[in-house]
C-alpha positions as CSV (number, residue, x, y, z in Angstrom):
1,X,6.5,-13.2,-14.4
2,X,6.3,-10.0,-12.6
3,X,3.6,-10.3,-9.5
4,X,4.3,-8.9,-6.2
5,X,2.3,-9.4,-2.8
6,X,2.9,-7.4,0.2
7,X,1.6,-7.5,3.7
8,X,1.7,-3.8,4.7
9,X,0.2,-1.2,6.4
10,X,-0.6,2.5,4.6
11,X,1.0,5.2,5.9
12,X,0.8,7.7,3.4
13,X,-1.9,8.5,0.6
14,X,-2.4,11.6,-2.0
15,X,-5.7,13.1,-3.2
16,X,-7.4,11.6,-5.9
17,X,-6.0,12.6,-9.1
18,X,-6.8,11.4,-13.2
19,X,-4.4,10.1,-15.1
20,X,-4.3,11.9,-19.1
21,X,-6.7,9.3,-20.4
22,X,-9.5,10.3,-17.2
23,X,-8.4,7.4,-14.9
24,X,-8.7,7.8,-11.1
25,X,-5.2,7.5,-9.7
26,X,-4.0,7.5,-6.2
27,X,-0.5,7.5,-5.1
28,X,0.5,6.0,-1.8
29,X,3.4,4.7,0.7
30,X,2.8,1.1,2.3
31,X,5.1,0.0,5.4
32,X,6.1,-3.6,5.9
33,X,7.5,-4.9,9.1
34,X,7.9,-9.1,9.5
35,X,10.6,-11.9,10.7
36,X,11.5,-13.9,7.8
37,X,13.8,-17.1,8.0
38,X,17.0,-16.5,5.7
39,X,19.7,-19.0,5.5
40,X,17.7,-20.6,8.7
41,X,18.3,-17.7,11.0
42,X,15.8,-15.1,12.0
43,X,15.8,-11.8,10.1
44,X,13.7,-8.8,10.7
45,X,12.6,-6.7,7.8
46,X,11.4,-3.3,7.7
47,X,10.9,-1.2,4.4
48,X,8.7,1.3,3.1
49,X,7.5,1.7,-0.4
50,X,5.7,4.0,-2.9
51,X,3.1,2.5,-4.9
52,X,0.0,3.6,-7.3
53,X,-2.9,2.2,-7.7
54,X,-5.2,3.1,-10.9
55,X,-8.4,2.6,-12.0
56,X,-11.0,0.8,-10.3
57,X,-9.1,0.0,-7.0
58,X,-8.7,3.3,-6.0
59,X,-11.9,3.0,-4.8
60,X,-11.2,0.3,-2.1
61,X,-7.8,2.2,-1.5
62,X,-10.2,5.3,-1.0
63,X,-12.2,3.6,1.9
64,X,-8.7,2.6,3.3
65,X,-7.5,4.4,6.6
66,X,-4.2,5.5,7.5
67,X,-2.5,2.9,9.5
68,X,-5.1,0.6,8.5
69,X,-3.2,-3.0,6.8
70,X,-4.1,-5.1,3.8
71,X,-2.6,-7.5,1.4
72,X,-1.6,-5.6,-1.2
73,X,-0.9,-7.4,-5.0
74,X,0.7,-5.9,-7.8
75,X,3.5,-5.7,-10.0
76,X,6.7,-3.9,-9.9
77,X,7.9,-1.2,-12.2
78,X,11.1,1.5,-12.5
79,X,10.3,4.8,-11.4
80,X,10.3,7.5,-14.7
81,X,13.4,9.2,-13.7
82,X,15.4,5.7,-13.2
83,X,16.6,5.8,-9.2
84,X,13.8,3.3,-7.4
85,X,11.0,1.0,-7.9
86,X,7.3,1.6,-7.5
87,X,4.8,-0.8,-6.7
88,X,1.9,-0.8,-8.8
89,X,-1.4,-2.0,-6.8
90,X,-3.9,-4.2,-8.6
91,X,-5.9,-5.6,-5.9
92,X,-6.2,-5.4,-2.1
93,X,-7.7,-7.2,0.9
94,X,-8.3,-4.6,3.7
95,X,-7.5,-6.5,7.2
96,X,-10.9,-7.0,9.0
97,X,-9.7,-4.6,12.0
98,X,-10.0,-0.8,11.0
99,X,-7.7,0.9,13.7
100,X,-9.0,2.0,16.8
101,X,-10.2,6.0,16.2
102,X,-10.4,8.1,19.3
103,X,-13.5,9.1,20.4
104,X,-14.6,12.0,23.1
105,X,-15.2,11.4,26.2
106,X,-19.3,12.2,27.1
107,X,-20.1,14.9,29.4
């Protein structure tokens, strides 16, 4: 079974685009940082990752801001010219917190 979940925050996402057969498409990078436990000791990870998301979750994608985290699901896929993996996003749940956006001060 190929099904991938990822805690991660976007950091990166194109303009809309269609795909040949007329389906919204939006390319994007997600960043993951965590402590996992392997072989019982502490290990930090940090990676980030291009994904794509097509069709009707581009629309919750959309509404996503930059530096703004979800749980991402998916599955993984080669890249067309062979050298990487991309993520292909199938659903997401947008953390409840949108990050904090500056405001002016008032006069």
């Amino acid at each position: 079974m190929n099904r991938f979940l990822l805690s991660a925050t976007l950091v990166q996402r194109s303009a809309l685009r269609h795909t040949p057969a007329g389906l919204p498409a939006l390319d994007l990078s997600l960043k993951h940082e965590s402590t996992v436990s392997e072989d019982g000791q502490p290990r930090k990870v940090s990676m980030e990752m291009r994904a794509v998301a097509i069709g009707a979750v581009t629309q919750s994608l959309a509404a996503l801001g930059l530096g703004q985290g979800g749980s991402f699901a998916g599955f993984i896929t080669g890249t067309r010219n062979g050298r990487g993996l991309l993520f292909h996003i199938t659903s997401v749940d947008a953390d409840s917190e949108a990050p904090a956006v500056p405001t002016e001060a008032a006069d």
